[in-house]
C-alpha positions in Angstrom: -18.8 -28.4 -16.8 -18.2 -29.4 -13.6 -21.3 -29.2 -10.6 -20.8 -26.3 -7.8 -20.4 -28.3 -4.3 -20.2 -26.9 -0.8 -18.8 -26.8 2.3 -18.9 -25.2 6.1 -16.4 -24.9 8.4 -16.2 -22.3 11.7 -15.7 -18.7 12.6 -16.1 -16.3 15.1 -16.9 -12.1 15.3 -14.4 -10.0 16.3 -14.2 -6.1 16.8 -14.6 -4.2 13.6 -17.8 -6.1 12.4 -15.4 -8.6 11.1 -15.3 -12.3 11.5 -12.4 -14.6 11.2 -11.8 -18.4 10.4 -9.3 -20.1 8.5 -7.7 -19.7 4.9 -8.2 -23.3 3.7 -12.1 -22.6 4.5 -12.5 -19.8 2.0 -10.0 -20.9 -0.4 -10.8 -20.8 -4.2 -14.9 -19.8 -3.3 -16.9 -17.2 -5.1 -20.0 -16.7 -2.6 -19.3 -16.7 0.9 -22.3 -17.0 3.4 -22.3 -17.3 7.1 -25.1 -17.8 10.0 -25.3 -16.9 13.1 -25.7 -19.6 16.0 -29.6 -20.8 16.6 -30.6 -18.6 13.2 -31.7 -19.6 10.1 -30.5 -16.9 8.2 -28.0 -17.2 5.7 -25.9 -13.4 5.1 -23.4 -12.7 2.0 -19.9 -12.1 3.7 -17.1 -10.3 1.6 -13.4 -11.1 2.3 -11.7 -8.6 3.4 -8.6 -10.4 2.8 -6.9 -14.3 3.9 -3.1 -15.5 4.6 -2.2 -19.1 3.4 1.2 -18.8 5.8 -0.7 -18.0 8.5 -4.1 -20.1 7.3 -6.2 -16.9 8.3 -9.0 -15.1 6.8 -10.8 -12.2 7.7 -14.6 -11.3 6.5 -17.2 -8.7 6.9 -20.9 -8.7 6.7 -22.4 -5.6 5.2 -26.0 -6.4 6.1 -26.8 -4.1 9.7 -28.9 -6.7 10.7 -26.3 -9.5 10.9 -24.8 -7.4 13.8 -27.6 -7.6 15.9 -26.9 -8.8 19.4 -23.5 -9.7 18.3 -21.1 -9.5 21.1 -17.7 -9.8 19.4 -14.8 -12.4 21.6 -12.0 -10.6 23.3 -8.4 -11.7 22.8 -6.2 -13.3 25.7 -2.3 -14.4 26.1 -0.5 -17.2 25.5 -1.6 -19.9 27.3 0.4 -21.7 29.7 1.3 -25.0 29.5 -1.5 -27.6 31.3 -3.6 -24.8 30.8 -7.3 -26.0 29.9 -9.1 -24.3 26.8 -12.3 -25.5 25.2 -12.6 -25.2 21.3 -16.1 -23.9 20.1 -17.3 -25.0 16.6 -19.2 -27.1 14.7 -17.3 -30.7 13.4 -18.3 -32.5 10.9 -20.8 -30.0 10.1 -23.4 -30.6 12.1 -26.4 -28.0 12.9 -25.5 -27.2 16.9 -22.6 -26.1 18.4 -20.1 -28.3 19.8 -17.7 -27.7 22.6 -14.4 -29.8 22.9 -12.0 -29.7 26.0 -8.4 -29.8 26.0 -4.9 -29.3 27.9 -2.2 -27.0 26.2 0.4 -29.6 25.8 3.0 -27.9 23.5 3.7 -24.1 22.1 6.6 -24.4 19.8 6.9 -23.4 16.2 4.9 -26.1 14.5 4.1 -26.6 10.6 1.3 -24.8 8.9 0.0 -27.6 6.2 -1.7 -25.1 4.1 0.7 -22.2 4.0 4.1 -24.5 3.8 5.3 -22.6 7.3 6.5 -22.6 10.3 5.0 -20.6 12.6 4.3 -20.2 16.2 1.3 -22.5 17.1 -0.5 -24.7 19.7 -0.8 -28.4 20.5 -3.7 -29.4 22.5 -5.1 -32.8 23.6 -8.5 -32.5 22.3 -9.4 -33.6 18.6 -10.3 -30.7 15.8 -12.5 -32.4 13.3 -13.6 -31.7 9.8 -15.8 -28.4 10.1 -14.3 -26.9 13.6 -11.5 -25.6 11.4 -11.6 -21.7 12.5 -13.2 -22.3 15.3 -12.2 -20.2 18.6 -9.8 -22.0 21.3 -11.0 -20.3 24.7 -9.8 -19.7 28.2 -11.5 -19.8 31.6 -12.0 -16.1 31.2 -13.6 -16.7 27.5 -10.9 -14.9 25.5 -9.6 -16.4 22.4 -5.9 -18.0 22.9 -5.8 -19.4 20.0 -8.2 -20.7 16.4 -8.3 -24.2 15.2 -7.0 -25.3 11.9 -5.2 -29.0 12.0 -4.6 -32.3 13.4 -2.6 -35.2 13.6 -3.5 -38.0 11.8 -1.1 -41.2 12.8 -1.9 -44.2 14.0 0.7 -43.5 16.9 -1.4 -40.5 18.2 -5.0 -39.7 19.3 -6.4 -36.5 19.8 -4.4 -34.2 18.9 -5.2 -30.8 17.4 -3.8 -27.7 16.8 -4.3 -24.0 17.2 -2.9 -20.7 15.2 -1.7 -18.9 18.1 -2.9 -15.5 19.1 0.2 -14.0 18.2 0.1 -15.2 15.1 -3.6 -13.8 14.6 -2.7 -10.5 16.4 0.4 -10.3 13.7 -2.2 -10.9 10.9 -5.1 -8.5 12.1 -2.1 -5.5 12.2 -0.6 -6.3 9.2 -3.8 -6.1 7.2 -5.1 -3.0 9.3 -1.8 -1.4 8.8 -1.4 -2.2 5.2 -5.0 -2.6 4.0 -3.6 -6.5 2.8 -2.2 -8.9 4.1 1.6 -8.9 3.1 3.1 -11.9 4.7 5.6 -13.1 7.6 9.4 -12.6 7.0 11.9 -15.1 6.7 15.5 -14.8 7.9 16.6 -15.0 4.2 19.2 -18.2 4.4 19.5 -21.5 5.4 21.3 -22.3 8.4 23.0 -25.6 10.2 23.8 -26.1 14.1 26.9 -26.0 15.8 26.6 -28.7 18.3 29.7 -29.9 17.0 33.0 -29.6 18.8 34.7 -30.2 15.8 33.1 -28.0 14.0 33.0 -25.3 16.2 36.8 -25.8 16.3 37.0 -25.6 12.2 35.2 -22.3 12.3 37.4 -20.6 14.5 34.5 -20.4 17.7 36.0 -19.2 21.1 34.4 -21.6 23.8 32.3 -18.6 24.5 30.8 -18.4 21.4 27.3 -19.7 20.1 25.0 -19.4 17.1 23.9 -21.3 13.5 26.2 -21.4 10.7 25.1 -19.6 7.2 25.0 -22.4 4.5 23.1 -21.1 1.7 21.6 -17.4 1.5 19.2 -16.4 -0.4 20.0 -14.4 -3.5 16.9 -12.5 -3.8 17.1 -11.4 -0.3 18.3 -8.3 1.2 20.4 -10.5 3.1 22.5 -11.9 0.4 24.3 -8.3 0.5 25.5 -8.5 4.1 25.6 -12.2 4.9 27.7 -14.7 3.2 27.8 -18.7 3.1 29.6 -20.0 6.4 29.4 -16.8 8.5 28.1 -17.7 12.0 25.0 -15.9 12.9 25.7 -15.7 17.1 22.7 -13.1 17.7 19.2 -11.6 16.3 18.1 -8.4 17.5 20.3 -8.8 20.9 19.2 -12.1 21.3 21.7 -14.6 21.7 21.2 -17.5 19.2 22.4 -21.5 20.5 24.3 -23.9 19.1 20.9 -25.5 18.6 19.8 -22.3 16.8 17.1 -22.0 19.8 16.3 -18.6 22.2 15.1 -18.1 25.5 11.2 -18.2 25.2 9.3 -17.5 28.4 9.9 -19.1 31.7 12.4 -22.0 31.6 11.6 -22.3 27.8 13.7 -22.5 24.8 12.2 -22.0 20.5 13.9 -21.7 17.4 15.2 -18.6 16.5 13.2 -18.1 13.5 10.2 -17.0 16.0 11.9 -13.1 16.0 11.8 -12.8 12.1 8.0 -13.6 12.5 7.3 -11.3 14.7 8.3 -8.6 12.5 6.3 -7.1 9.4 7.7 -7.3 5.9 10.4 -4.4 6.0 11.5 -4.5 9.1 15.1 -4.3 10.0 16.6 -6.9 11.9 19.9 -6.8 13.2 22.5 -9.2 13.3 25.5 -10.1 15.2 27.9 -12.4 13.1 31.3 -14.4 13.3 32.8 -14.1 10.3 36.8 -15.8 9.3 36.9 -15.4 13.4 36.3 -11.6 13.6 32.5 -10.6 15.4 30.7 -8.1 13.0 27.3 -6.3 13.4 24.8 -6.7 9.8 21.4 -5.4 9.7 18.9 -5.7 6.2 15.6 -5.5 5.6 13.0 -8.5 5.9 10.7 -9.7 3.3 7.9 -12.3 2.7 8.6 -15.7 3.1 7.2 -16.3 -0.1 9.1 -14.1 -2.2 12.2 -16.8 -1.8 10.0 -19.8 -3.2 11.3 -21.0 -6.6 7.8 -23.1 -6.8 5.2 -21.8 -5.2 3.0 -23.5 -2.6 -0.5 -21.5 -3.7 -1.4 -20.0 -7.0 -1.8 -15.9 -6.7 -4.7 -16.1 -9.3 -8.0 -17.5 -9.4 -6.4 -18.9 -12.8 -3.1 -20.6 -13.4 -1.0 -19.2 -15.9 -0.3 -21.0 -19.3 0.7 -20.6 -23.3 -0.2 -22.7 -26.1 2.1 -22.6 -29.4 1.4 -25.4 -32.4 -0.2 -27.5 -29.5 3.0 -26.7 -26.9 1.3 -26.4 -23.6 3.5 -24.9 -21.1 2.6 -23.6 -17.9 4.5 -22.8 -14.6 5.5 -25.1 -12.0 4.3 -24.9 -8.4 2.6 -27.2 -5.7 -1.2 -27.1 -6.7 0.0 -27.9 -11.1 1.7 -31.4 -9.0 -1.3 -32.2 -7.1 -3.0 -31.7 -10.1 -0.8 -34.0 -12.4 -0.1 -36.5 -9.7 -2.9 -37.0 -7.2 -2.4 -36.3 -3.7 0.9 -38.7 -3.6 2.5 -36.2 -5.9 5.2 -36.5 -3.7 6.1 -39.7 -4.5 4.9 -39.8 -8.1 6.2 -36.9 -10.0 9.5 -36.3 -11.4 12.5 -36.5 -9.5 14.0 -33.6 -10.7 10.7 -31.6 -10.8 10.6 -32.6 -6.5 14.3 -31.6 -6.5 13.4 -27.8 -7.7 10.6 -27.6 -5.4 12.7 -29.0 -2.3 15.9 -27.1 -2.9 15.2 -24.1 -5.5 15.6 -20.9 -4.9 15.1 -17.6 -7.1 18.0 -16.0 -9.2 15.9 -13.3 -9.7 12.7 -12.2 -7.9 10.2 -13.0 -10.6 11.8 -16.2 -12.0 9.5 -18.9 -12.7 9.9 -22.9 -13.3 8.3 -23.1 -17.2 7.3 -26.4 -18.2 6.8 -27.7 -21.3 3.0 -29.7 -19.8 2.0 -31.9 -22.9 1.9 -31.6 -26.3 -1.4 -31.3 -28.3 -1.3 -34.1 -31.2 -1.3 -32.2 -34.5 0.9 -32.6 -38.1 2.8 -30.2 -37.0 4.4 -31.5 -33.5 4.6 -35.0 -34.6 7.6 -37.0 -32.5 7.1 -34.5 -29.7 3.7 -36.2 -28.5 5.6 -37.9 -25.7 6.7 -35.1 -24.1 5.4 -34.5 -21.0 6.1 -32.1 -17.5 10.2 -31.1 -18.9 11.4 -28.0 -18.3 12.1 -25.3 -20.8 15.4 -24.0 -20.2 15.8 -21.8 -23.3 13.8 -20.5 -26.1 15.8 -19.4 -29.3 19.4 -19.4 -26.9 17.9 -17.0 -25.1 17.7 -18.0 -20.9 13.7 -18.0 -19.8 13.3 -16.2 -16.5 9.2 -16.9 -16.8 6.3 -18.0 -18.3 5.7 -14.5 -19.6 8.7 -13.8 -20.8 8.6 -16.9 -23.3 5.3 -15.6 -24.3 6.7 -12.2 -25.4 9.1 -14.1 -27.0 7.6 -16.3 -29.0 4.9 -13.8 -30.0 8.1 -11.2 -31.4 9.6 -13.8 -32.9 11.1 -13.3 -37.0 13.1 -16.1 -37.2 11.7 -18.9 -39.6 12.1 -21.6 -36.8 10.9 -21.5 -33.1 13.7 -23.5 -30.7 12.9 -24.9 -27.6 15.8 -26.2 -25.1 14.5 -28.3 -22.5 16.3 -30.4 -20.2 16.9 -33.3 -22.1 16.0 -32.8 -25.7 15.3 -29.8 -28.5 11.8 -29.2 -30.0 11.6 -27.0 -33.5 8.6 -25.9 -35.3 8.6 -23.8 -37.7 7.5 -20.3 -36.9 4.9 -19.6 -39.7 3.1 -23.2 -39.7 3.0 -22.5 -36.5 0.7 -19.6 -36.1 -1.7 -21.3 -39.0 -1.9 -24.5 -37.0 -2.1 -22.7 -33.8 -6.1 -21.6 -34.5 -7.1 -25.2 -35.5 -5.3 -27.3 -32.5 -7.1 -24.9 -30.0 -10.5 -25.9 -31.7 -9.6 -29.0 -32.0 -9.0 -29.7 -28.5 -11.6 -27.2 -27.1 -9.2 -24.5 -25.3 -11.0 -21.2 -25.4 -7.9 -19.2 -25.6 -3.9 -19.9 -26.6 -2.4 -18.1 -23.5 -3.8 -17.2 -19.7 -1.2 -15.0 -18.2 -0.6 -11.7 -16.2 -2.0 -10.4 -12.5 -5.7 -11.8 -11.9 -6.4 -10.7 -8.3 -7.8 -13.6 -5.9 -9.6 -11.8 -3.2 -10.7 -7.9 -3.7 -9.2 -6.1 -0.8 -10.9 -3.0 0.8 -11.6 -0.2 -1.2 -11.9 -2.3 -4.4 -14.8 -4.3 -4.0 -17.0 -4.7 -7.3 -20.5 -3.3 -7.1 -21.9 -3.4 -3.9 -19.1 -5.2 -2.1 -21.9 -8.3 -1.3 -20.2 -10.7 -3.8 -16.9 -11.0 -5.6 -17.4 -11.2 -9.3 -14.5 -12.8 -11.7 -13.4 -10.5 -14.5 -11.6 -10.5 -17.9 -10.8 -14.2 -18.7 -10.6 -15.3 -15.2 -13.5 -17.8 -15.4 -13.0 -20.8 -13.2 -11.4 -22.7 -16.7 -9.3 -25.5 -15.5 -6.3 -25.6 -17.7 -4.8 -29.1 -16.5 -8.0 -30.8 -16.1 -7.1 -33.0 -13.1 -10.0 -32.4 -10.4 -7.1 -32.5 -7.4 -5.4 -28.9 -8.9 -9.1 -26.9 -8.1 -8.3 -23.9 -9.8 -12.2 -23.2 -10.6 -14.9 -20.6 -8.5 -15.7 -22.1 -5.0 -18.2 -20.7 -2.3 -17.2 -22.3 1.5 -19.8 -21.1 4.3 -17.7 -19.8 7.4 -19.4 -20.6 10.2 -19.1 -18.0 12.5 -19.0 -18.8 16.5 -18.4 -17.1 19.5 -20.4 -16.7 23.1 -23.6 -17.4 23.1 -25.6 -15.8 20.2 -22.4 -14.8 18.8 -21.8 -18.0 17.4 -22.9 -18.4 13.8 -22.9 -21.6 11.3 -22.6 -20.9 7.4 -22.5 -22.5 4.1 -22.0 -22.1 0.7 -21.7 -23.7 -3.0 -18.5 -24.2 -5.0 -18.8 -23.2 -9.0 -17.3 -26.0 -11.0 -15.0 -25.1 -13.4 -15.9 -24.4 -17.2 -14.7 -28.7 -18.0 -12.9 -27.3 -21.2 -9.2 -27.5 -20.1 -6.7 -29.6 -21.5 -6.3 -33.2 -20.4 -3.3 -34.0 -18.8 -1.5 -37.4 -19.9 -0.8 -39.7 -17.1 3.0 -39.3 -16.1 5.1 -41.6 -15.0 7.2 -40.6 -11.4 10.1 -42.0 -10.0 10.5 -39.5 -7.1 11.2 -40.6 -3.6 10.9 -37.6 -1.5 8.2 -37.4 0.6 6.8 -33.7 0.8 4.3 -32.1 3.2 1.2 -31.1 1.3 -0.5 -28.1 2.7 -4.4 -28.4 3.4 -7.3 -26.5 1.2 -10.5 -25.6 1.6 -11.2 -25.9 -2.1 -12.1 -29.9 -2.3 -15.6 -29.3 -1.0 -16.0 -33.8 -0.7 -15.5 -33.7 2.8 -11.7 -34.9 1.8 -9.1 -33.7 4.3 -5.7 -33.1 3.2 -2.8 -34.2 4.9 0.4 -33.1 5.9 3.1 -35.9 6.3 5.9 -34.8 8.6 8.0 -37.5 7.8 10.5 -39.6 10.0 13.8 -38.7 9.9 14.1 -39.5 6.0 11.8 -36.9 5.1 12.6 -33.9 3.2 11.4 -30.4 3.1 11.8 -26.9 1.1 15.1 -25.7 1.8 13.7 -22.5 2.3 12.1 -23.2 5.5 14.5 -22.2 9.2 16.8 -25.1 8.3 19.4 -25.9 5.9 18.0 -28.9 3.7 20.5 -31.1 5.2 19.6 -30.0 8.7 15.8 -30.6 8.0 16.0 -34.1 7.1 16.8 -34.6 10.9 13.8 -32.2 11.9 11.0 -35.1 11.1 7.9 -35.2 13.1 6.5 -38.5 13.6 2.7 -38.6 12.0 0.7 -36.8 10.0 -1.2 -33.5 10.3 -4.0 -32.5 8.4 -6.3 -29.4 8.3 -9.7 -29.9 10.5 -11.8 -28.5 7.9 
């Protein structure tokens, strides 16, 4: 069983008795406790609900007294460029406030290492540390413009930090008090390349007076796969005229990517689009959906739990970001399997609940001998039958009546026979210590309003969801964690908590060691969950590196969208 650890970051009050801070700082926790500046009180906080895209998360405290002189931060605008700001928190967790200048030096959509997005944010020249993660960004009038949540970490660059912009936070705050949940940012629903070429722009039959991106790949579970097609030439969003460079006006004498509409809008919104399609202009509109909903791997599990099935020892399990860390360390990247990276950087759904399933390891028993070696392949078929999921081979398997159970995977067959099968199934799990032959369906990761258990103070795990890590690996934390938000704000308004992390039940399977021979480097979104004081890094990669297709460029155009450096969440 592994020990509970702990860790603190920032926060600050806002209207509605609520309190905000970062994603990544109350991500995988099971007590939440937060204290208010020059206190020494520690209060229960509930969450109300967190967004990994956005790397937001919004508490309550339901004691009265916790309230008490609280005087809850005001929002402002955008800030200007050269504007100054001061970031309030507490780095590197330490007991007193701390208070950080800085100069707005960039807003421009910028990468979100925990959520895998792009969203509008803020570059600043003042450092955010380990622990100021949520911490306000303030103006000269003391209104929030913006919360901290990363850095860059490169030897080419010093102090620089970044904020979630207040857009971005006013879009989250109306989308959960609109919806009661948080239910994402859209995505434009295809991948797109520029037309900067003359060339090209000659090939596609563009008048001189004509500008936009061109389609390259649309997503098929996406109401835009019914109006858009591959190679149509998207020349306006919502009466906005889209470059060459696939950039629109943006303030005063400013220019940002065109993906910044779609994320102002709320999932099922209608945007409409001006297209030039075999050289005639047409007008489309569809609906918009969660970014998410496109991911063929996912970048964060939806359950406290990761999903998995056991058969004669068969482990299999679904892919997705956290299950790579887990098996690979935090270079997964380079380590795991090429075409495992491949699916992850260029996948997209056929179907809207379609899952990678992986045949993880094999349990050594009589009856799965030869197949020991087997390790992270994916299961393609099961019986001739296609696999959309993890569930759906469950069902499967468990209706089965033939005498043999066939799985196709990528590069071989596995057989067992179907009775022997079920008698050995009992013993391996003993054998090996695994509580239970299958974890899978809807275990909810943060109670929303209205459907708090008990008296809404803590957030207790039901039914079989128990912290059990399944793969073993400490990196892939898929166990109970408690991270203190530190609240902060003006004056006593600025709060400092803490909390412990419960360790996982240390009866999971134990992943073999795989060997990887993948060469794509991968941004790997930051976590609260590692409570060691670890940061995680994103790597933005220099012109070679590579990243999910289904981001605002086409994967071919995104290899030329590198960052110099590395970011990594301040928490």
């Amino acid at each position: 069983m592994r020990r509970q650890t702990q860790s603190t970051s920032s926060g600050f009050a806002i209207s509605g008795r609520r309190i905000l801070t970062n994603a990544h700082s109350i991500e995988h926790h099971t007590v939440v406790r937060v204290k208010k500046r020059a206190g020494d009180r520690k209060y229960i906080a509930r969450v109300l609900t967190y967004g990994n895209e956005c790397d937001l998360a919004l508490l309550t405290v339901e004691d009265n007294s916790f309230w008490e002189r609280i005087q809850p931060l005001q929002f402002g605008k955008l800030p200007d460029l050269q504007t100054s700001v001061i970031v309030v928190g507490y780095p590197i967790g330490g007991e007193n406030i701390s208070v950080t200048a800085g100069v707005v030096s960039r807003v421009e959509i910028q990468e979100y290492t925990h959520g895998d997005s792009q969203l509008l944010g803020i570059q600043i020249d003042a450092a955010i540390n380990s622990g100021s993660s949520g911490g306000p960004a303030l103006n000269h009038s003391n209104h929030v413009v913006g919360i901290a949540f990363q850095s860059m970490n490169s030897g080419d660059a010093e102090n620089i930090g970044y904020l979630v912009a207040e857009s971005v936070v006013d879009h989250f705050l109306k989308d959960y008090e609109t919806n009661s949940k948080y239910t994402g940012f859209c995505h434009c629903g295809f991948t797109w390349q520029k037309m900067e070429n003359k060339a090209l722009r000659k090939c596609m039959n563009m008048s001189p007076d004509d500008s936009g991106v061109l389609v390259r790949r649309v997503m098929k579970t996406s109401p835009a796969n019914k109006v858009l097609k591959p190679e149509d030439i998207v020349t306006s969003i919502d009466g906005v005229s889209v470059s060459n460079a696939g950039t629109v006006p943006y303030r005063s004498g400013e220019r940002i990517s065109f993906h910044y509409i779609i994320t102002t809008k709320f999932t099922g919104d209608v945007v409409k689009v001006d297209i030039l399609r075999n050289g005639k202009h047409l007008h489309v509109e569809y609906e918009l959906r969660d970014s998410s909903e496109n991911l063929l791997v996912p970048v964060r599990e939806r359950r406290r739990q990761p999903e998995y099935f056991t058969i004669a020892g068969l482990v299999f399990v679904a892919l997705s970001e956290p299950y790579l860390v887990a098996e690979y360390g935090d270079k997964w990247d380079l380590k795991a399997p090429v075409r495992l990276l491949e699916r992850l950087l260029y996948g997209s759904k056929e179907h809207v609940d379609e899952q990678i399933v992986l045949l993880s390891q094999v349990l050594n028993a009589e009856i799965n001998i030869e197949y020991e070696c087997v390790i992270n392949t994916r299961v393609l078929k099961f019986n001739g039958t296609k696999l959309r999921n993890l569930a759906h081979l469950a069902t499967m398997v468990d209706e089965c009546t033939t005498d043999f159970l066939r799985f196709d995977l990528d590069d071989e067959i596995v057989v067992v026979e179907r009775k022997e099968a079920i008698e050995a199934s009992a013993e391996i799990l003993e054998t090996h210590c695994i509580p239970s032959a299958s974890s899978i369906g809807e275990l909810s990761a943060v109670v929303t309003a209205g459907e708090e258990d008990g008296d809404g103070a803590t957030q207790e795990v039901k039914g079989d969801d128990k912290g059990v890590d399944v793969v073993g690996d400490e990196a892939h934390v898929v166990k109970d964690e408690d991270k203190g938000a530190d609240v902060g704000g003006e004056a006593t308004q600025v709060v400092k908590g803490e909390g412990k992390k419960g360790g996982g039940n240390g009866n999971g399977v134990d992943k073999k060691e795989g060997e990887g021979n993948g060469n794509a480097k991968l941004k790997e979104g930051g976590g609260g969950g590692n409570g060691n004081g670890a940061d995680k890094k994103e790597e933005k990669g220099d012109g070679k590196d590579a990243k999910r297709s289904v981001s605002m460029w086409d994967e071919h155009e995104e290899e030329e969208q590198g960052e110099r450096g590395e970011k990594e969440n301040g928490e």
